[in-house]
N, CA and C atoms of all chains as a GROMACS GRO file, in nm:
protein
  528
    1UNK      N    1 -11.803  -2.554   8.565
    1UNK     CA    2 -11.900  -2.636   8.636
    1UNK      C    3 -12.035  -2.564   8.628
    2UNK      N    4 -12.141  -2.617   8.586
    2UNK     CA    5 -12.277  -2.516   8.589
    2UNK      C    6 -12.330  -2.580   8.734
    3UNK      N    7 -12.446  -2.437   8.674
    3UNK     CA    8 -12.493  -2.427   8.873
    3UNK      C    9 -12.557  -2.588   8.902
    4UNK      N   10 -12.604  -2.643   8.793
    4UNK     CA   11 -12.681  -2.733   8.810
    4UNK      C   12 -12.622  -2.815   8.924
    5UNK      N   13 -12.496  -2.828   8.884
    5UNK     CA   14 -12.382  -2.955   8.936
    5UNK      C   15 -12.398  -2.901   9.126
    6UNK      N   16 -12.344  -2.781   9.083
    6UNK     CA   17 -12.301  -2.674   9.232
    6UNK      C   18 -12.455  -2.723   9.308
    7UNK      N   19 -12.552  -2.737   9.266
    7UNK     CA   20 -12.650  -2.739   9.388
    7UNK      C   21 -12.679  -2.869   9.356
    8UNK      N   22 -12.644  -2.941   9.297
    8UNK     CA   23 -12.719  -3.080   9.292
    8UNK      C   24 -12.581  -3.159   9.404
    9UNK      N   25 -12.474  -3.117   9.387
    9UNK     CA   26 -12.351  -3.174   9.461
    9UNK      C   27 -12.396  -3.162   9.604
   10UNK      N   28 -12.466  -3.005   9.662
   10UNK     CA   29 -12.502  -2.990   9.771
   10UNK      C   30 -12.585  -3.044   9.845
   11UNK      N   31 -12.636  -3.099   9.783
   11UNK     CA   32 -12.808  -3.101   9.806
   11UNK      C   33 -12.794  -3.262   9.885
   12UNK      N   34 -12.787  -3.252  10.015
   12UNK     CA   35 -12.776  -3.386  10.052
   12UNK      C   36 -12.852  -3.420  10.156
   13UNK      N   37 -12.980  -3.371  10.127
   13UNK     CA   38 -13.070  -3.385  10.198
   13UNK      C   39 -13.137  -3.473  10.205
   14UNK      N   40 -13.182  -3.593  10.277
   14UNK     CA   41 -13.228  -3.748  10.260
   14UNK      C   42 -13.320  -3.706  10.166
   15UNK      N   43 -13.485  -3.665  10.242
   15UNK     CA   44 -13.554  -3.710  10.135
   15UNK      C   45 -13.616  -3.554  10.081
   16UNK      N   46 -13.601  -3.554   9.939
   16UNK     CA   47 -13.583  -3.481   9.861
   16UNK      C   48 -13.723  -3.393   9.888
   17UNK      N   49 -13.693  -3.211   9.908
   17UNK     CA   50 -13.758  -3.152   9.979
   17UNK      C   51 -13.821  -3.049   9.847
   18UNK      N   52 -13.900  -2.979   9.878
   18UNK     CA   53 -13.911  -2.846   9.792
   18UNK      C   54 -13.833  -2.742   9.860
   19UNK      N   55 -13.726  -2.687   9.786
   19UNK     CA   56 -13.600  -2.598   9.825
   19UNK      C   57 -13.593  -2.491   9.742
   20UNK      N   58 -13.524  -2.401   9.808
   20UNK     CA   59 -13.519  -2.278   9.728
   20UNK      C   60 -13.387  -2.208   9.788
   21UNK      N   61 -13.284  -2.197   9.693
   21UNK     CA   62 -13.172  -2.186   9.738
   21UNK      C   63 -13.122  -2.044   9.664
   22UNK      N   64 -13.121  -1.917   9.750
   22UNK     CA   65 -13.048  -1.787   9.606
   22UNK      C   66 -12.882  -1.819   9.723
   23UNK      N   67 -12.834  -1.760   9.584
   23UNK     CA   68 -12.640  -1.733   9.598
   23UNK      C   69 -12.606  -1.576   9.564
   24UNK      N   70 -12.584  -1.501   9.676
   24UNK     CA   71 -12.520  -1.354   9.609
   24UNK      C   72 -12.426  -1.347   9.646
   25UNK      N   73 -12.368  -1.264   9.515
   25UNK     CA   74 -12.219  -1.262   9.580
   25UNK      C   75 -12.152  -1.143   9.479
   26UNK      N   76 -12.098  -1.097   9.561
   26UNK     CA   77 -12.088  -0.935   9.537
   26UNK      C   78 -11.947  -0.884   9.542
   27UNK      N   79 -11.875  -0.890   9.376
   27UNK     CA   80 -11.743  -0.862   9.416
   27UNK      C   81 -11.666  -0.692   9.343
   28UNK      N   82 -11.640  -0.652   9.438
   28UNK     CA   83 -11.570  -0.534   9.486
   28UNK      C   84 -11.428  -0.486   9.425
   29UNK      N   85 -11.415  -0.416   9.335
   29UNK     CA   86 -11.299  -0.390   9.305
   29UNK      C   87 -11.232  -0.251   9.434
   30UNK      N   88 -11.266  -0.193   9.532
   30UNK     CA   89 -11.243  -0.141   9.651
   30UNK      C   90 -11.325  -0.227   9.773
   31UNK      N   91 -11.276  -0.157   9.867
   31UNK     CA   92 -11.342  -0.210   9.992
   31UNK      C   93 -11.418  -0.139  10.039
   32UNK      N   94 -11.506  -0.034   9.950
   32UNK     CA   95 -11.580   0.056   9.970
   32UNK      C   96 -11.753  -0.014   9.940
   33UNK      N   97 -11.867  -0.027   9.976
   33UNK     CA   98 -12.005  -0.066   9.898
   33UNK      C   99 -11.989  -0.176   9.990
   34UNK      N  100 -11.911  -0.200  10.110
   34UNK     CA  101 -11.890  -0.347  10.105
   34UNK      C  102 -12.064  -0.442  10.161
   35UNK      N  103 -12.125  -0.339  10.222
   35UNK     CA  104 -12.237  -0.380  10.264
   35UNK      C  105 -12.383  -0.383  10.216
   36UNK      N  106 -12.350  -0.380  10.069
   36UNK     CA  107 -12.474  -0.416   9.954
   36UNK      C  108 -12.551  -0.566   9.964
   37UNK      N  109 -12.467  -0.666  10.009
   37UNK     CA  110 -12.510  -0.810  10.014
   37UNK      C  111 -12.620  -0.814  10.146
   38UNK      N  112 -12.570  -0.698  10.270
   38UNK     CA  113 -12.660  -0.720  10.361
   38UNK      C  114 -12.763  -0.603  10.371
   39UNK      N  115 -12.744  -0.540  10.252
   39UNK     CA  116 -12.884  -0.448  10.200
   39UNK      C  117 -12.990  -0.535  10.155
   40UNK      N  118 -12.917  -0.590  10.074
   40UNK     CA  119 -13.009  -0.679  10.002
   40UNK      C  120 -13.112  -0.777  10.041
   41UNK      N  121 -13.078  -0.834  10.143
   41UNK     CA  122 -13.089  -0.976  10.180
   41UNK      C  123 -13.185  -0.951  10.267
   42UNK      N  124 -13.271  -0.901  10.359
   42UNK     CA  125 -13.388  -0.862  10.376
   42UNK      C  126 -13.455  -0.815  10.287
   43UNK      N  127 -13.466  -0.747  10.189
   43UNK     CA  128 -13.593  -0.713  10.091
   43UNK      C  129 -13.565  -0.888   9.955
   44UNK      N  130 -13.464  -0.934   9.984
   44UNK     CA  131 -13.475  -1.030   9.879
   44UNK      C  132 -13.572  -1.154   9.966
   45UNK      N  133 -13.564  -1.158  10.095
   45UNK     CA  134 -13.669  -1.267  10.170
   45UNK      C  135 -13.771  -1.206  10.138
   46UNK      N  136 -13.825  -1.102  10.193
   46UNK     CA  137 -13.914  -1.023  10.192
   46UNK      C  138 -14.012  -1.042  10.026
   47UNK      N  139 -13.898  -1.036   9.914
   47UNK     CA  140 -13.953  -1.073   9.778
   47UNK      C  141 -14.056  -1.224   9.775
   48UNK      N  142 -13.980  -1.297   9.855
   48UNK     CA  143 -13.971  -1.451   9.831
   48UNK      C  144 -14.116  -1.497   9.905
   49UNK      N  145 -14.136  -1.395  10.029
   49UNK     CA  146 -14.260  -1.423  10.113
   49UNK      C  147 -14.388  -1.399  10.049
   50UNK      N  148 -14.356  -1.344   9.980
   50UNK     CA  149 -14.489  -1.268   9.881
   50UNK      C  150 -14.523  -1.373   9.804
   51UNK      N  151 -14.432  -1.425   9.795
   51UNK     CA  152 -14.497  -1.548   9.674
   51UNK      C  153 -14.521  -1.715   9.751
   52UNK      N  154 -14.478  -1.722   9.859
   52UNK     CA  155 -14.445  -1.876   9.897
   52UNK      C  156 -14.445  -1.858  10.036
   53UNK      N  157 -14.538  -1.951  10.122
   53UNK     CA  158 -14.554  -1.922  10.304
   53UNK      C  159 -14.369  -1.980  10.347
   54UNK      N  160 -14.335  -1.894  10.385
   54UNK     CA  161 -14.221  -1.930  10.457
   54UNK      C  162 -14.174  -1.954  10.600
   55UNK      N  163 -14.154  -2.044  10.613
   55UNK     CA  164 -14.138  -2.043  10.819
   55UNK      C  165 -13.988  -2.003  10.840
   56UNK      N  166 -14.047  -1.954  10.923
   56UNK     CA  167 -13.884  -1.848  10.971
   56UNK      C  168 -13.770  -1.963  11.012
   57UNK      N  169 -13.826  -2.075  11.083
   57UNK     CA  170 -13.703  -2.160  11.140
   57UNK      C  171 -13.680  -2.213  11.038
   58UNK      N  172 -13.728  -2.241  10.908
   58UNK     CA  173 -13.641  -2.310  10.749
   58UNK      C  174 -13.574  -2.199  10.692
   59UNK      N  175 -13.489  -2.087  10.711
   59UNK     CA  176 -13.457  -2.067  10.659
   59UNK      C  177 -13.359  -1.986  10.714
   60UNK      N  178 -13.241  -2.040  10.639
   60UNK     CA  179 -13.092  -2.071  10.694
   60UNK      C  180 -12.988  -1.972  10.600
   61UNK      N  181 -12.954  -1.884  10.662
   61UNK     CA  182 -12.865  -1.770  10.610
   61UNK      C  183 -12.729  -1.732  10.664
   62UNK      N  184 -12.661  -1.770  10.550
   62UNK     CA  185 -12.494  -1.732  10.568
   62UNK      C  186 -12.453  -1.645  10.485
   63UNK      N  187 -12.327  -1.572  10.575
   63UNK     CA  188 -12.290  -1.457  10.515
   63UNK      C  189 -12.134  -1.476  10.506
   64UNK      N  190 -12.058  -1.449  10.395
   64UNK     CA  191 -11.916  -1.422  10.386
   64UNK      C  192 -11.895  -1.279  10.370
   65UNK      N  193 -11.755  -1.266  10.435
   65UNK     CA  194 -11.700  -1.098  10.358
   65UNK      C  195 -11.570  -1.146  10.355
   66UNK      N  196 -11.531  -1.179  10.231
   66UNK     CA  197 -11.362  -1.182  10.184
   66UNK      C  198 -11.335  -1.053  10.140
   67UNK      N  199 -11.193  -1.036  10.078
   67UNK     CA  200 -11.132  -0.909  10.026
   67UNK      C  201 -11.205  -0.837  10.001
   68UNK      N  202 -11.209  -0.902   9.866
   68UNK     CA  203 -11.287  -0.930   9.720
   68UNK      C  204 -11.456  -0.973   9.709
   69UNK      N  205 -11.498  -1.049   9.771
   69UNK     CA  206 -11.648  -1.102   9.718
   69UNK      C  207 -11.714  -1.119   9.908
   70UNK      N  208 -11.785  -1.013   9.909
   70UNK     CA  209 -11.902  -1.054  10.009
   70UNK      C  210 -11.987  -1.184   9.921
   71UNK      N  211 -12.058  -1.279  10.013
   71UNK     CA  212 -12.129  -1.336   9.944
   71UNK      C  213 -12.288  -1.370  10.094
   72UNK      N  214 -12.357  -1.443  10.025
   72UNK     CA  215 -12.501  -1.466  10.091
   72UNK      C  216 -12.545  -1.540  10.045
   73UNK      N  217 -12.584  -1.656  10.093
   73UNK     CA  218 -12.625  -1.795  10.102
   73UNK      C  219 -12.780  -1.799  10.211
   74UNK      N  220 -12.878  -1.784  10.097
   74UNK     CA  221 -13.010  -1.800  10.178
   74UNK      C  222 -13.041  -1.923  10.157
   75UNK      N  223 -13.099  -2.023  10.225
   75UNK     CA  224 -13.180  -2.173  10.172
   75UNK      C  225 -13.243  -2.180  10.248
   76UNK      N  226 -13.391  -2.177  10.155
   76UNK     CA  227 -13.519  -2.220  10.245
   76UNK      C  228 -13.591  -2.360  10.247
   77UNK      N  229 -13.625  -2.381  10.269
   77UNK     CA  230 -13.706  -2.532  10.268
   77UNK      C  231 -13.852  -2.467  10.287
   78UNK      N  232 -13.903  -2.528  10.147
   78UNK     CA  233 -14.020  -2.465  10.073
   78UNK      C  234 -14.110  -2.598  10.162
   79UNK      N  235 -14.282  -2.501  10.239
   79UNK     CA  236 -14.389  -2.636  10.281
   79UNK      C  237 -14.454  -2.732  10.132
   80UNK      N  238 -14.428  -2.836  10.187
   80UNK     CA  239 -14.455  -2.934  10.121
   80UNK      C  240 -14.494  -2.907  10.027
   81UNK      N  241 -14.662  -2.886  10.045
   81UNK     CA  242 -14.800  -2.820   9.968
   81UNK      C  243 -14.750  -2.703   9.911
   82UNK      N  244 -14.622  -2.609   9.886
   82UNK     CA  245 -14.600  -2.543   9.866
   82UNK      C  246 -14.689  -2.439   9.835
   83UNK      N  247 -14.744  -2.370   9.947
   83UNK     CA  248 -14.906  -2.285   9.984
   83UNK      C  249 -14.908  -2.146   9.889
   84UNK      N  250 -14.899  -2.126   9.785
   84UNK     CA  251 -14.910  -2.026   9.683
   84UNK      C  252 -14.967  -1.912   9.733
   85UNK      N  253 -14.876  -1.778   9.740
   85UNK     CA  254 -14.988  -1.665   9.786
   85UNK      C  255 -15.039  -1.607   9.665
   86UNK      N  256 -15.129  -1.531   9.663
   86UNK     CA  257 -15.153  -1.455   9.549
   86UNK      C  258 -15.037  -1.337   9.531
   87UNK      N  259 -14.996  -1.300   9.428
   87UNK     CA  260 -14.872  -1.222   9.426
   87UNK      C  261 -14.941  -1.028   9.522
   88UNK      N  262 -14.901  -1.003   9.606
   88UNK     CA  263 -15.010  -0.882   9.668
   88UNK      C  264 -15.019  -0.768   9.614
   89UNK      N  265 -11.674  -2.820   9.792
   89UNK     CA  266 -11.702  -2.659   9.732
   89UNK      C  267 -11.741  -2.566   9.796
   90UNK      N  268 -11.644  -2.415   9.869
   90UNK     CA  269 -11.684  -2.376   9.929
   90UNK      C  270 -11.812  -2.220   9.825
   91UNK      N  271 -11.882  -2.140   9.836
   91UNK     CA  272 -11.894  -2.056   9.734
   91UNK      C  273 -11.840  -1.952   9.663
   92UNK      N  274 -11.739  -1.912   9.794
   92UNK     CA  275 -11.645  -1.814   9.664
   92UNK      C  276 -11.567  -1.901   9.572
   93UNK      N  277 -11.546  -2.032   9.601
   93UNK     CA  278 -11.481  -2.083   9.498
   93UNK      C  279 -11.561  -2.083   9.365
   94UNK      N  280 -11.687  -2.083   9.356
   94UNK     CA  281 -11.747  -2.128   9.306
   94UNK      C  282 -11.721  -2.011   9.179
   95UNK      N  283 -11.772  -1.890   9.282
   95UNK     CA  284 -11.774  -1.730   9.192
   95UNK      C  285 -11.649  -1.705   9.143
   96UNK      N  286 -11.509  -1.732   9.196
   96UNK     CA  287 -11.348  -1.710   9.176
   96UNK      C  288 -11.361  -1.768   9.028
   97UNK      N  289 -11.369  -1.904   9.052
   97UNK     CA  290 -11.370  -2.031   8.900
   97UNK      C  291 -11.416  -1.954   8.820
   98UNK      N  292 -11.583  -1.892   8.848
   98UNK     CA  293 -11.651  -1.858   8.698
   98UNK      C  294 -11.632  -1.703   8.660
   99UNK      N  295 -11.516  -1.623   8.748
   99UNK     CA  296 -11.511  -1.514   8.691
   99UNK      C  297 -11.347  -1.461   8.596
  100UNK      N  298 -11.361  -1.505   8.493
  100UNK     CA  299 -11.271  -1.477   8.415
  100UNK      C  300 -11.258  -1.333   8.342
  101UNK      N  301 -11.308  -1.190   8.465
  101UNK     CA  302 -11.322  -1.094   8.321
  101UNK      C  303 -11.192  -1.044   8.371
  102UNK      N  304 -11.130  -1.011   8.259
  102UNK     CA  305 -11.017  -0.960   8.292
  102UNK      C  306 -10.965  -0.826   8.372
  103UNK      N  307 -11.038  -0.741   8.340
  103UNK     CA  308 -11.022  -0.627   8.430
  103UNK      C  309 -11.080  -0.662   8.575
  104UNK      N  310 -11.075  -0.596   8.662
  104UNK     CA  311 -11.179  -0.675   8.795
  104UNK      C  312 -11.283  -0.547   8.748
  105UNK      N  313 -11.405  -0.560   8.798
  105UNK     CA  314 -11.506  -0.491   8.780
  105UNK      C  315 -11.575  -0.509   8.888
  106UNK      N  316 -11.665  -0.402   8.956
  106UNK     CA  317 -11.816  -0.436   9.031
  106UNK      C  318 -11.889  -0.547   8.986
  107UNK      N  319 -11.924  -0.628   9.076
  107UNK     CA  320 -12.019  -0.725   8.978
  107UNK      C  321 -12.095  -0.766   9.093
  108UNK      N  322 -12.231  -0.759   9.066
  108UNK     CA  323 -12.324  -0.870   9.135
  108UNK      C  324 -12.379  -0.993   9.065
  109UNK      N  325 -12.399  -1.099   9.149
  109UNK     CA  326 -12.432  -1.226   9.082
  109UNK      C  327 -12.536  -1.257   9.131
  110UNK      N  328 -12.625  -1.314   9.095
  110UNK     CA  329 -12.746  -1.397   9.212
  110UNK      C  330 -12.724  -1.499   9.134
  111UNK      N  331 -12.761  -1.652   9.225
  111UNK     CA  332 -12.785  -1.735   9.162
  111UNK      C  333 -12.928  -1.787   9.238
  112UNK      N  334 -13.011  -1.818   9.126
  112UNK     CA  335 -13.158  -1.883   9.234
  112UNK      C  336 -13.152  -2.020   9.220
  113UNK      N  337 -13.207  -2.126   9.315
  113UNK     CA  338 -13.220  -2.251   9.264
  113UNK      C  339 -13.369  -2.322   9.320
  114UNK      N  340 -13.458  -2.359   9.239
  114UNK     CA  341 -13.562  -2.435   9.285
  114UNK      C  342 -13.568  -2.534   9.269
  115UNK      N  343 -13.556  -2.638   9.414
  115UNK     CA  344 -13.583  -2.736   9.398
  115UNK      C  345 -13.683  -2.807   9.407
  116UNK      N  346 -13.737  -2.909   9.307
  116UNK     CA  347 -13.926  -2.925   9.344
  116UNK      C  348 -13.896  -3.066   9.360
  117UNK      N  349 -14.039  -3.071   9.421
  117UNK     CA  350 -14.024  -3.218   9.441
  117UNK      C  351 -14.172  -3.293   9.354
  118UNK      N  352 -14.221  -3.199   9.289
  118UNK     CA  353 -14.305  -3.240   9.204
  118UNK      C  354 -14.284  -3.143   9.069
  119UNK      N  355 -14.392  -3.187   8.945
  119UNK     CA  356 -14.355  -3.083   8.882
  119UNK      C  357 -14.449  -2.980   8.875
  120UNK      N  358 -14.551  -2.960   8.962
  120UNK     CA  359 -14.602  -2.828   9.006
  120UNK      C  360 -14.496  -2.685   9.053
  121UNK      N  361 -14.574  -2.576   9.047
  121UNK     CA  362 -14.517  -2.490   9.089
  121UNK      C  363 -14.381  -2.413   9.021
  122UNK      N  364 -14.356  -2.458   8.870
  122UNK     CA  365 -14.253  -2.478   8.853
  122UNK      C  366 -14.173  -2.294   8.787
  123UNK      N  367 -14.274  -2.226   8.763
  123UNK     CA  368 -14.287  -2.120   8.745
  123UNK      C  369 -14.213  -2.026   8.898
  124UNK      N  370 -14.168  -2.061   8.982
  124UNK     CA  371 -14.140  -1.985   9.120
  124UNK      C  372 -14.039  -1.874   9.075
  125UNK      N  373 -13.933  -1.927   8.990
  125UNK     CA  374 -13.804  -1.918   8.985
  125UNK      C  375 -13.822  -1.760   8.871
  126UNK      N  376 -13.927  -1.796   8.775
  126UNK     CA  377 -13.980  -1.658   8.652
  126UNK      C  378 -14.037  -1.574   8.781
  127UNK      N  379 -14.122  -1.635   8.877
  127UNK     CA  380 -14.184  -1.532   8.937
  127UNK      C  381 -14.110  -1.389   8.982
  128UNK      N  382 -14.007  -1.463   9.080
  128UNK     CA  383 -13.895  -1.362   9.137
  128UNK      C  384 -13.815  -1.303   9.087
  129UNK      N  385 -13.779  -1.334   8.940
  129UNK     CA  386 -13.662  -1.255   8.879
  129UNK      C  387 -13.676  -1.139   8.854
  130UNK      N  388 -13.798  -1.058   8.812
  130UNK     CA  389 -13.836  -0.897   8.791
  130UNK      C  390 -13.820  -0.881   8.922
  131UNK      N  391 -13.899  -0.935   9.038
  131UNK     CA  392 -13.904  -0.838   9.170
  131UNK      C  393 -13.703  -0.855   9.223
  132UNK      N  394 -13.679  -0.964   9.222
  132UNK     CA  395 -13.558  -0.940   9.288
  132UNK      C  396 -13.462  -0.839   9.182
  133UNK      N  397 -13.433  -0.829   9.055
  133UNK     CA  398 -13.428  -0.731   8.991
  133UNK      C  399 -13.437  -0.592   9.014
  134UNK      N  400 -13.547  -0.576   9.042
  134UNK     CA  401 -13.612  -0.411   9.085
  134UNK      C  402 -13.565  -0.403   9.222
  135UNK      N  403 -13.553  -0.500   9.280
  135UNK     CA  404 -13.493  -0.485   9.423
  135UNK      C  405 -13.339  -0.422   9.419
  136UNK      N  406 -13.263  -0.471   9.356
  136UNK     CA  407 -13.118  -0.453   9.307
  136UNK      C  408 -13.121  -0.272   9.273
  137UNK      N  409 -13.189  -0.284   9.153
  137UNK     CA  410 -13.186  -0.164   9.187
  137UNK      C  411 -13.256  -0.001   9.198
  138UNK      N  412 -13.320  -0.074   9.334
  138UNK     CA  413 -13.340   0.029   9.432
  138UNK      C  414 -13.206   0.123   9.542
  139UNK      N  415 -13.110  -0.004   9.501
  139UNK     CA  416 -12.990  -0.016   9.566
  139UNK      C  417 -12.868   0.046   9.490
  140UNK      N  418 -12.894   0.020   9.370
  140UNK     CA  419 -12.764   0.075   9.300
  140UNK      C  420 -12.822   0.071   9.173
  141UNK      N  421 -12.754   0.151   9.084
  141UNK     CA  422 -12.746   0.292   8.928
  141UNK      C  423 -12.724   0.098   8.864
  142UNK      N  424 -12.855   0.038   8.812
  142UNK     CA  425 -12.830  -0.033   8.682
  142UNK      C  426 -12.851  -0.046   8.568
  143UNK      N  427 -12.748  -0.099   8.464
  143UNK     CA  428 -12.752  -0.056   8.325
  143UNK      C  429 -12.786  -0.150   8.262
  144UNK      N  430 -12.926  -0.096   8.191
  144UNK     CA  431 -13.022  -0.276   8.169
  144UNK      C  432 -12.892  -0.362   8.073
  145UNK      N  433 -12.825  -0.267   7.950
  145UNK     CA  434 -12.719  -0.320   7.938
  145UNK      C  435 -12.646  -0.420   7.963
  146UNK      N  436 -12.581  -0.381   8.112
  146UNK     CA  437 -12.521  -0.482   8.171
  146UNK      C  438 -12.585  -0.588   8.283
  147UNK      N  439 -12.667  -0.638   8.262
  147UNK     CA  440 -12.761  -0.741   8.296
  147UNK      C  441 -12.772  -0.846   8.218
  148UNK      N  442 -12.672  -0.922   8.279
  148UNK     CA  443 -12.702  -1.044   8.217
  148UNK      C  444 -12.799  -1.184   8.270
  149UNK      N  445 -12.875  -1.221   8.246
  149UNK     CA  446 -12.975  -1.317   8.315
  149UNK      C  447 -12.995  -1.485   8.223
  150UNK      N  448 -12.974  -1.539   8.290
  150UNK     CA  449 -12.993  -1.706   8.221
  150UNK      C  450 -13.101  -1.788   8.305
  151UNK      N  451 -13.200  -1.860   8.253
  151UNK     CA  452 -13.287  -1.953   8.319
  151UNK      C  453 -13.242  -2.078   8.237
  152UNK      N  454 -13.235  -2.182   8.350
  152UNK     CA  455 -13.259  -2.324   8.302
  152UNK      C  456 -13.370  -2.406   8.370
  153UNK      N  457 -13.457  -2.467   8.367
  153UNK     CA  458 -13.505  -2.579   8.417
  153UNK      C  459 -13.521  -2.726   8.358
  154UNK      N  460 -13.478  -2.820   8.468
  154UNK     CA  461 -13.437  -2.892   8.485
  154UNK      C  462 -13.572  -2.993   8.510
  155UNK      N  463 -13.576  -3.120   8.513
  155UNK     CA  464 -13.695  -3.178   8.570
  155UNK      C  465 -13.712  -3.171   8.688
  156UNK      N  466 -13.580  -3.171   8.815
  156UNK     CA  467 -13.634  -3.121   8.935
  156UNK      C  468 -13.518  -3.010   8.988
  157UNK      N  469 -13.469  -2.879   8.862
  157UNK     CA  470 -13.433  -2.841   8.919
  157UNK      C  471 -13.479  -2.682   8.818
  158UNK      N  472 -13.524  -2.592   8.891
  158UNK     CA  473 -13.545  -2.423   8.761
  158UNK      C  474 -13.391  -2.370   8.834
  159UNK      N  475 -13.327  -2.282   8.766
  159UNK     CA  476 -13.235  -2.237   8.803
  159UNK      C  477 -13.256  -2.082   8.750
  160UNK      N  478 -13.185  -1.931   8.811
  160UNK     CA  479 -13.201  -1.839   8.758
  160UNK      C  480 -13.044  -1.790   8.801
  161UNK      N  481 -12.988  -1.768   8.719
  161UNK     CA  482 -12.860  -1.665   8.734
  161UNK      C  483 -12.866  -1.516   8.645
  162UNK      N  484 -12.823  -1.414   8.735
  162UNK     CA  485 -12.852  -1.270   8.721
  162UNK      C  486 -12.740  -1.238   8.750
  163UNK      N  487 -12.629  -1.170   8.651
  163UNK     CA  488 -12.455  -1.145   8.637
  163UNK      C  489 -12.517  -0.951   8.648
  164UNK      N  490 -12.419  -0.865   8.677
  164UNK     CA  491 -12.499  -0.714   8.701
  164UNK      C  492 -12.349  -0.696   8.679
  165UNK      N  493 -12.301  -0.594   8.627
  165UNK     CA  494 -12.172  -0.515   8.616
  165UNK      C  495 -12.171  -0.400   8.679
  166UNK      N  496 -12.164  -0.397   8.738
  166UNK     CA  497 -12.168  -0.242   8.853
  166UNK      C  498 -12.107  -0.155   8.824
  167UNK      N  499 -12.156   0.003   8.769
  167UNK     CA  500 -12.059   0.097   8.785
  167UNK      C  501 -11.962   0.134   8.844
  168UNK      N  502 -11.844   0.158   8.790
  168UNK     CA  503 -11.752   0.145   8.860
  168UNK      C  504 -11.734   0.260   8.988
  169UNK      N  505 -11.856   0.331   8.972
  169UNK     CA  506 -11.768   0.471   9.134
  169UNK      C  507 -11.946   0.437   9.192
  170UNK      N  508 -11.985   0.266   9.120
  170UNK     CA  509 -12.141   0.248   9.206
  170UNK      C  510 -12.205   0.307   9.293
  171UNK      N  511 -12.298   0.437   9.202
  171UNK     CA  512 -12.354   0.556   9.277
  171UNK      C  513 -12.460   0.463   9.322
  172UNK      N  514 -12.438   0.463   9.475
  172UNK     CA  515 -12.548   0.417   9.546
  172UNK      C  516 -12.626   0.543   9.545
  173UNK      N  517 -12.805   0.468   9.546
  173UNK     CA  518 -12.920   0.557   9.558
  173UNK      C  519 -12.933   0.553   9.749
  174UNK      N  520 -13.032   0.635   9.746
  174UNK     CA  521 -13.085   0.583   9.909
  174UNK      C  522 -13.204   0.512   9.896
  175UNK      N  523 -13.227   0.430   9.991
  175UNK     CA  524 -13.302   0.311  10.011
  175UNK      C  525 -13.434   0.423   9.966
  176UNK      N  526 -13.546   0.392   9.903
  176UNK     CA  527 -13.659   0.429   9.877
  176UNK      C  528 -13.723   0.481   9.963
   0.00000   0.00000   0.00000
């Protein structure tokens, strides 16, 4: 199945928004490192702010920890005007 | 579709290995802006690893865009005794 499908299946949002959706997912052959996904996931917003005004209440973050695959589900809902920063 | 299903389905390597995945998805609602998805891939990249020993090697990266959709997937093979660095 390509990703296309995977987020277009999701995406059931009435009226069609400017979105920005990352997927990590981080799988572990021990149960050792297990907390790399929530290393990450503040400097990866942090990446995202630099480039695009983000409001804190759009943006919706889930976290799994199975065996095998921590994962992280950020989705933001990009402003309209999508307000361009200069990269800093 | 929950998302580890998603990562389970598309990981066929036979040995299990470290692996990080990102998947990015932009969704636009015009076709401005459409460049977001190139923007972030070096910084979230360099972000990775600040975090962990990567082997440009094993970096695998795919872009698609779509008319309303850019997509970025970033596959990482992780050393296997993944000498974490310390945070910068």
């Amino acid at each position: 199945m390509s990703l296309f499908s995977f987020f277009q299946k999701r995406n059931t949002a009435p009226a069609a928004r400017e979105r920005l959706q990352i997927l990590l997912a981080h799988e572990r052959t021990n149960g050792e490192h297990s907390d790399l996904v929530n290393l990450l996931r503040e400097e990866i917003i942090q990446v995202i702010a630099r480039h695009v005004k983000v409001d804190g209440e759009k943006v919706a973050v889930k976290m799994d920890k199975g065996d095998q695959f921590s994962t992280l589900e950020v989705d933001i809902e990009l402003p309209a005007d999508l307000e361009r920063k200069k990269a800093a």
